[in-house]
N, CA, C and O atoms as a GROMACS GRO file, in nm:
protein
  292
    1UNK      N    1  -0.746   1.592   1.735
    1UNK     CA    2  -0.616   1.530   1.738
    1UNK      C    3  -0.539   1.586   1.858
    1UNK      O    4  -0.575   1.581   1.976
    2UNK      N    5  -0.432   1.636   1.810
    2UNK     CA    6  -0.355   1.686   1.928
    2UNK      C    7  -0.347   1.866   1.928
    2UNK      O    8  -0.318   1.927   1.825
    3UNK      N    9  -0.376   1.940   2.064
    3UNK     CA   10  -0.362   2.071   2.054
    3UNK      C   11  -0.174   2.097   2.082
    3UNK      O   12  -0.080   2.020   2.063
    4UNK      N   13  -0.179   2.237   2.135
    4UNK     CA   14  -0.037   2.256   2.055
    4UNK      C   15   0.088   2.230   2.204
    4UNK      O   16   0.210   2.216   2.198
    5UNK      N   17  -0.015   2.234   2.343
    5UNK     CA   18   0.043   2.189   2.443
    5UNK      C   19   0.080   2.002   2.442
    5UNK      O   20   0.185   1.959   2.491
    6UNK      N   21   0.006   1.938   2.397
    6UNK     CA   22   0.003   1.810   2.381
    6UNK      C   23   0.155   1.770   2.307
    6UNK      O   24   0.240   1.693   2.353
    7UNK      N   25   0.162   1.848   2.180
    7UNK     CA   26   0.259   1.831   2.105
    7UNK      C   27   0.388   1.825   2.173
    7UNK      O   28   0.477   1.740   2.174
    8UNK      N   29   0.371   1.955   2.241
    8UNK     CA   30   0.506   1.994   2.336
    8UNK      C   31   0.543   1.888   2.397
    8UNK      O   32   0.649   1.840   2.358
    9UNK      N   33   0.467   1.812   2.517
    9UNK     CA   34   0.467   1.709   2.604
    9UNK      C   35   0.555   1.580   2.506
    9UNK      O   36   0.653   1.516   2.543
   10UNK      N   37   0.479   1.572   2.374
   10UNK     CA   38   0.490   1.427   2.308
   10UNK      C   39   0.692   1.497   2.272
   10UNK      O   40   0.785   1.427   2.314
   11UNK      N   41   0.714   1.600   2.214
   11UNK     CA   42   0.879   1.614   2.182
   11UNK      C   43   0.956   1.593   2.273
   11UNK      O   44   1.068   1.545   2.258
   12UNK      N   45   0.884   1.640   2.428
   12UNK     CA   46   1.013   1.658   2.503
   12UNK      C   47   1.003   1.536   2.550
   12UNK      O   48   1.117   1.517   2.592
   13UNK      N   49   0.947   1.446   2.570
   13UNK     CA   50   0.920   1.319   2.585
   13UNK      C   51   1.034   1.180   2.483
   13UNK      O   52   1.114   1.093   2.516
   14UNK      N   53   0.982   1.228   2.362
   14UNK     CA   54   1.075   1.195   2.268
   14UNK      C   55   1.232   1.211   2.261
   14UNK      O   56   1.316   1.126   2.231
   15UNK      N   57   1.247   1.349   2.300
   15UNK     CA   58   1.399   1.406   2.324
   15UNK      C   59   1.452   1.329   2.486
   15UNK      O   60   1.572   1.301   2.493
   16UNK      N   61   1.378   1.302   2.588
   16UNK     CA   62   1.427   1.262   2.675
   16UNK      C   63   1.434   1.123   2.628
   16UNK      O   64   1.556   1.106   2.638
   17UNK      N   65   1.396   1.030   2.590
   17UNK     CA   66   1.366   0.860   2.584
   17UNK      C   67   1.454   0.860   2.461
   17UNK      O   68   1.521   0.758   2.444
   18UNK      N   69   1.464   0.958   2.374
   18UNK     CA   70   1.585   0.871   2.280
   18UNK      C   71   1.724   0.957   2.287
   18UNK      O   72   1.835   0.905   2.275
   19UNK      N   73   1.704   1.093   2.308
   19UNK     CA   74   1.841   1.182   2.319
   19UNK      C   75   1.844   1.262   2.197
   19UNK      O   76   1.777   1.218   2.103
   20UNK      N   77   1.910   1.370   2.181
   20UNK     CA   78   1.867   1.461   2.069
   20UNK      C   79   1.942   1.391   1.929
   20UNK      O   80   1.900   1.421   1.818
   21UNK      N   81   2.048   1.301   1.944
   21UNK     CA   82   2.101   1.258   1.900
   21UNK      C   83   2.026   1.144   1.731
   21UNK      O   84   2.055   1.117   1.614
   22UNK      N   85   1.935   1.121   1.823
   22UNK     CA   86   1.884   1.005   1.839
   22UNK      C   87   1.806   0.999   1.736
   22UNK      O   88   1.810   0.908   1.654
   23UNK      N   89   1.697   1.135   1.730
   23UNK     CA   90   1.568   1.191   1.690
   23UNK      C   91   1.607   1.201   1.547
   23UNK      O   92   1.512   1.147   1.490
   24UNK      N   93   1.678   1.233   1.470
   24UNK     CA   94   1.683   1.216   1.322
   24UNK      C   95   1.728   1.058   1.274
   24UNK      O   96   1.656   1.007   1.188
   25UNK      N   97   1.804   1.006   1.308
   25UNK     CA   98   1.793   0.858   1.297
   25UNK      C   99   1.662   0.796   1.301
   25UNK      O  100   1.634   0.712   1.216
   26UNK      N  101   1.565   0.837   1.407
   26UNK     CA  102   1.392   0.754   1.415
   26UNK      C  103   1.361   0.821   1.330
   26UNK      O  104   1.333   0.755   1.230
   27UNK      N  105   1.347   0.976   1.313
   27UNK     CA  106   1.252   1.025   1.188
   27UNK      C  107   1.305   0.944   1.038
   27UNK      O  108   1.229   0.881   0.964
   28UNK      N  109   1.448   0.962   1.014
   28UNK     CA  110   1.468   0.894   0.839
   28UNK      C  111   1.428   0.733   0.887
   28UNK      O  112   1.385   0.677   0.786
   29UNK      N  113   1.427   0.647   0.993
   29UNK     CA  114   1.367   0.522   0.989
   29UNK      C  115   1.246   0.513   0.943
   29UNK      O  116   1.212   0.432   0.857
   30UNK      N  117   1.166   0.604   1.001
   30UNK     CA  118   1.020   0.630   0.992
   30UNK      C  119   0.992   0.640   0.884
   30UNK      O  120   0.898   0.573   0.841
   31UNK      N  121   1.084   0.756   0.774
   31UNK     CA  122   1.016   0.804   0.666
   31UNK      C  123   1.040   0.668   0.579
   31UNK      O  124   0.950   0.618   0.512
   32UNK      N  125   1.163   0.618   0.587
   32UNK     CA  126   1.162   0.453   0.496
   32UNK      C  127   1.101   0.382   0.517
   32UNK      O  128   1.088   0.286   0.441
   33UNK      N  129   1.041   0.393   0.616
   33UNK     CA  130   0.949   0.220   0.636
   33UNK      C  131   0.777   0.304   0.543
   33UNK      O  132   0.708   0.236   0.467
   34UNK      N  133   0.756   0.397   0.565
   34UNK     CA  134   0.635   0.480   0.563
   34UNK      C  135   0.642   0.454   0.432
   34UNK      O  136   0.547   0.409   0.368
   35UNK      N  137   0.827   0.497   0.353
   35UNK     CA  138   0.803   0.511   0.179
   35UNK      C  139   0.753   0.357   0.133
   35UNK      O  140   0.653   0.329   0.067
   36UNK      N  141   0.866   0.258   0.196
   36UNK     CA  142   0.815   0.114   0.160
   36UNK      C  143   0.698   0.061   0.148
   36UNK      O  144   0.667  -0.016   0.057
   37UNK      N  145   0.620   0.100   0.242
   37UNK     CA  146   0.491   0.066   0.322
   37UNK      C  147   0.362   0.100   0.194
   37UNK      O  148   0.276   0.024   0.148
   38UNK      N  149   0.398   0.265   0.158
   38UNK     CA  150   0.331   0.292   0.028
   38UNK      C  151   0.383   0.219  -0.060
   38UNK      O  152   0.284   0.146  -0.074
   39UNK      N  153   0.459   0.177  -0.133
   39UNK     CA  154   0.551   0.122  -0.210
   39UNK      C  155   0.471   0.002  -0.244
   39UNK      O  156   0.415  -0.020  -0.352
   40UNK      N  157   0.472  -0.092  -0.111
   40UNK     CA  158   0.395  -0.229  -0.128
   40UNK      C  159   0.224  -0.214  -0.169
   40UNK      O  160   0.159  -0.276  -0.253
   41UNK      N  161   0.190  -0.123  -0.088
   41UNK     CA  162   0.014  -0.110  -0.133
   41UNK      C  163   0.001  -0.076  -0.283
   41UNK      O  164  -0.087  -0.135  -0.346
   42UNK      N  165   0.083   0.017  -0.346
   42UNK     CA  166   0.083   0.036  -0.492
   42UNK      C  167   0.101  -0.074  -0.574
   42UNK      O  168   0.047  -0.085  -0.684
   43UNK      N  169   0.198  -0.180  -0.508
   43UNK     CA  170   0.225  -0.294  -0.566
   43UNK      C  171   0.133  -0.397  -0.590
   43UNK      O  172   0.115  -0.458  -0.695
   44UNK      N  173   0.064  -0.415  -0.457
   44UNK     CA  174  -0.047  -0.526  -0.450
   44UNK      C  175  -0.136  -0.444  -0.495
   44UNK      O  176  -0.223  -0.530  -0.482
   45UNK      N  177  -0.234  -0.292  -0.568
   45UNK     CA  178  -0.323  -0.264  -0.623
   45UNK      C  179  -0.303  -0.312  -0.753
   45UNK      O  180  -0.387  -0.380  -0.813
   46UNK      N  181  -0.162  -0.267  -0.812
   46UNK     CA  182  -0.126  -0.300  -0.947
   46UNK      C  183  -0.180  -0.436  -0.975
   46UNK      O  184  -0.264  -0.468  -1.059
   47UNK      N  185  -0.091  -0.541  -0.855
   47UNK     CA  186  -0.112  -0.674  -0.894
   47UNK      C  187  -0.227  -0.710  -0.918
   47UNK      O  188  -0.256  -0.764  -1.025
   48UNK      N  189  -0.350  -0.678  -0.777
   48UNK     CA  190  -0.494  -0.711  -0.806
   48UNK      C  191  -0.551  -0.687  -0.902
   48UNK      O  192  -0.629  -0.778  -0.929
   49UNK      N  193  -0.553  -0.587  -0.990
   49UNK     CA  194  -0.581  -0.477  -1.095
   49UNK      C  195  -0.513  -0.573  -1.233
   49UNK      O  196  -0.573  -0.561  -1.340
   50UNK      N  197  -0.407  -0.655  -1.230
   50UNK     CA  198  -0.350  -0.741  -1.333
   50UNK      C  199  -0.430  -0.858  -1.368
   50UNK      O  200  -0.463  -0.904  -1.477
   51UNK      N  201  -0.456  -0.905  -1.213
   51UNK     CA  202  -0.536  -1.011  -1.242
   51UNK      C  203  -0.682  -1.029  -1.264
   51UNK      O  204  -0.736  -1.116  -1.333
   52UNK      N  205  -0.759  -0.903  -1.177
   52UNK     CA  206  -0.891  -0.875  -1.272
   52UNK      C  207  -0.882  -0.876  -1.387
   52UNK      O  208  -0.985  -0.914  -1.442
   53UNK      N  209  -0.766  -0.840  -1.482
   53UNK     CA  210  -0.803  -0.809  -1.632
   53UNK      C  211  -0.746  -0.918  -1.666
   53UNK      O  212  -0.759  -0.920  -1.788
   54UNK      N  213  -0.689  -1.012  -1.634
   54UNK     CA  214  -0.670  -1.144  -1.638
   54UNK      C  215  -0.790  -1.240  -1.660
   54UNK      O  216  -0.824  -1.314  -1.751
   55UNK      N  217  -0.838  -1.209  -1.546
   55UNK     CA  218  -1.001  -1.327  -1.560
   55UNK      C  219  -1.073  -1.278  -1.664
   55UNK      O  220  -1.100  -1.360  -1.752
   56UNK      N  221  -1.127  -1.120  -1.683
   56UNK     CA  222  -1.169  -1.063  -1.765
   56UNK      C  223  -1.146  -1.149  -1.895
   56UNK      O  224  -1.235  -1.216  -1.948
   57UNK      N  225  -1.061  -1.144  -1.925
   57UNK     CA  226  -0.976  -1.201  -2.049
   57UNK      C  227  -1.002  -1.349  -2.071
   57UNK      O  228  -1.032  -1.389  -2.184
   58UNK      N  229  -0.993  -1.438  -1.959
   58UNK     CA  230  -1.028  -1.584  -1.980
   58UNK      C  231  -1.164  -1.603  -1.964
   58UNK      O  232  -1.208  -1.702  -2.023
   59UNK      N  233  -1.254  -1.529  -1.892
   59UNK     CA  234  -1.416  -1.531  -1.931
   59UNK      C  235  -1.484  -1.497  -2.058
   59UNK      O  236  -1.592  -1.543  -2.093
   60UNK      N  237  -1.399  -1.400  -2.132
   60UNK     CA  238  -1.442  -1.350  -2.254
   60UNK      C  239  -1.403  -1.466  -2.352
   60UNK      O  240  -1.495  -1.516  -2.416
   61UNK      N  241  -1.263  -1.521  -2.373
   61UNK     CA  242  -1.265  -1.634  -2.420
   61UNK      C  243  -1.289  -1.741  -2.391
   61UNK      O  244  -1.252  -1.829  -2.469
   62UNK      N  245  -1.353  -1.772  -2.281
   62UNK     CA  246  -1.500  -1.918  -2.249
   62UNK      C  247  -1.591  -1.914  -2.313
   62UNK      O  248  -1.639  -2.013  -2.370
   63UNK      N  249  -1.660  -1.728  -2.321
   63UNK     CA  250  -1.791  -1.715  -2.388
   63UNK      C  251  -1.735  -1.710  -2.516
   63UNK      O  252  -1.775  -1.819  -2.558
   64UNK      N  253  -1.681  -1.669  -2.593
   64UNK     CA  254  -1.670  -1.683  -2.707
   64UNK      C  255  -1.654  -1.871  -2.766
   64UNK      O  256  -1.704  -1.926  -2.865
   65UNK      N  257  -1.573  -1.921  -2.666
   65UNK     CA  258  -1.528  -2.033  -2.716
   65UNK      C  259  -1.702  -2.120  -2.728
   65UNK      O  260  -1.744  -2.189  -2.820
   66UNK      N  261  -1.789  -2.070  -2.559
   66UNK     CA  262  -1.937  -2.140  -2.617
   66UNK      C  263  -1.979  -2.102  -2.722
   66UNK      O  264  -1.990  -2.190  -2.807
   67UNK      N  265  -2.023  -1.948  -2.765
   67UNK     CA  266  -2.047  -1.909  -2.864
   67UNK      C  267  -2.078  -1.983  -2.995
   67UNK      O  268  -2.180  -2.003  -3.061
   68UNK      N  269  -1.877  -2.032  -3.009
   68UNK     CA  270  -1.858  -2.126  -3.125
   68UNK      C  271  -1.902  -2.230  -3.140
   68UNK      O  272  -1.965  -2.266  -3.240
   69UNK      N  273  -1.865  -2.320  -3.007
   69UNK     CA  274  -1.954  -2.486  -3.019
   69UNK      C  275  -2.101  -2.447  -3.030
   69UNK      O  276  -2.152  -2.518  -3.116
   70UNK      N  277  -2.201  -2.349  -2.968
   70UNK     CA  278  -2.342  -2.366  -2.982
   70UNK      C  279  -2.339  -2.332  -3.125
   70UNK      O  280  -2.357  -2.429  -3.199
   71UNK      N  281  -2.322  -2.234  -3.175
   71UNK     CA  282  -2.338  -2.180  -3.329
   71UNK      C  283  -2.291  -2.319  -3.420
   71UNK      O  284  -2.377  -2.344  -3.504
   72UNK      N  285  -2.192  -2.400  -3.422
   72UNK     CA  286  -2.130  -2.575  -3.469
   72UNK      C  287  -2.228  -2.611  -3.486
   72UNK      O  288  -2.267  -2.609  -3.603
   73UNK      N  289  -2.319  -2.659  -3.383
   73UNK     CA  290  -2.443  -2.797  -3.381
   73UNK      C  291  -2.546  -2.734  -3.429
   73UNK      O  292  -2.653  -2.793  -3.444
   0.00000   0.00000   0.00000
């Protein structure tokens, strides 16, 4: 990744292009979009995860429902 001279380069870089001012405003932007960002992937696992046990659920009652008509005749 990055050694510890690299780092240096990337702050003062940062401190010149936005101003010291500047630099906690981008970091709490950062950390909200980052929290959201997790936020949504938890959301759409949940969702996917709802609807597997969804189908689950309407395949089990197809087979059962054949079940019944073959066992009928």
């Amino acid at each position: 990744m990055f050694s510890g001279n690299e780092w240096i380069i990337v702050v003062v870089v940062a401190l010149v292009l936005f101003g010291g001012s500047q630099i906690p405003k981008l970091a709490r932007s950062l950390g909200q979009a980052q929290k959201e960002f997790k936020a949504g992937i938890s959301e759409g696992e949940s969702e996917e995860a709802a609807e597997k046990a969804d189908e689950k659920k309407a395949d089990a009652k197809k087979a059962d429902a054949k079940k019944d008509s073959t066992s009928d005749a």
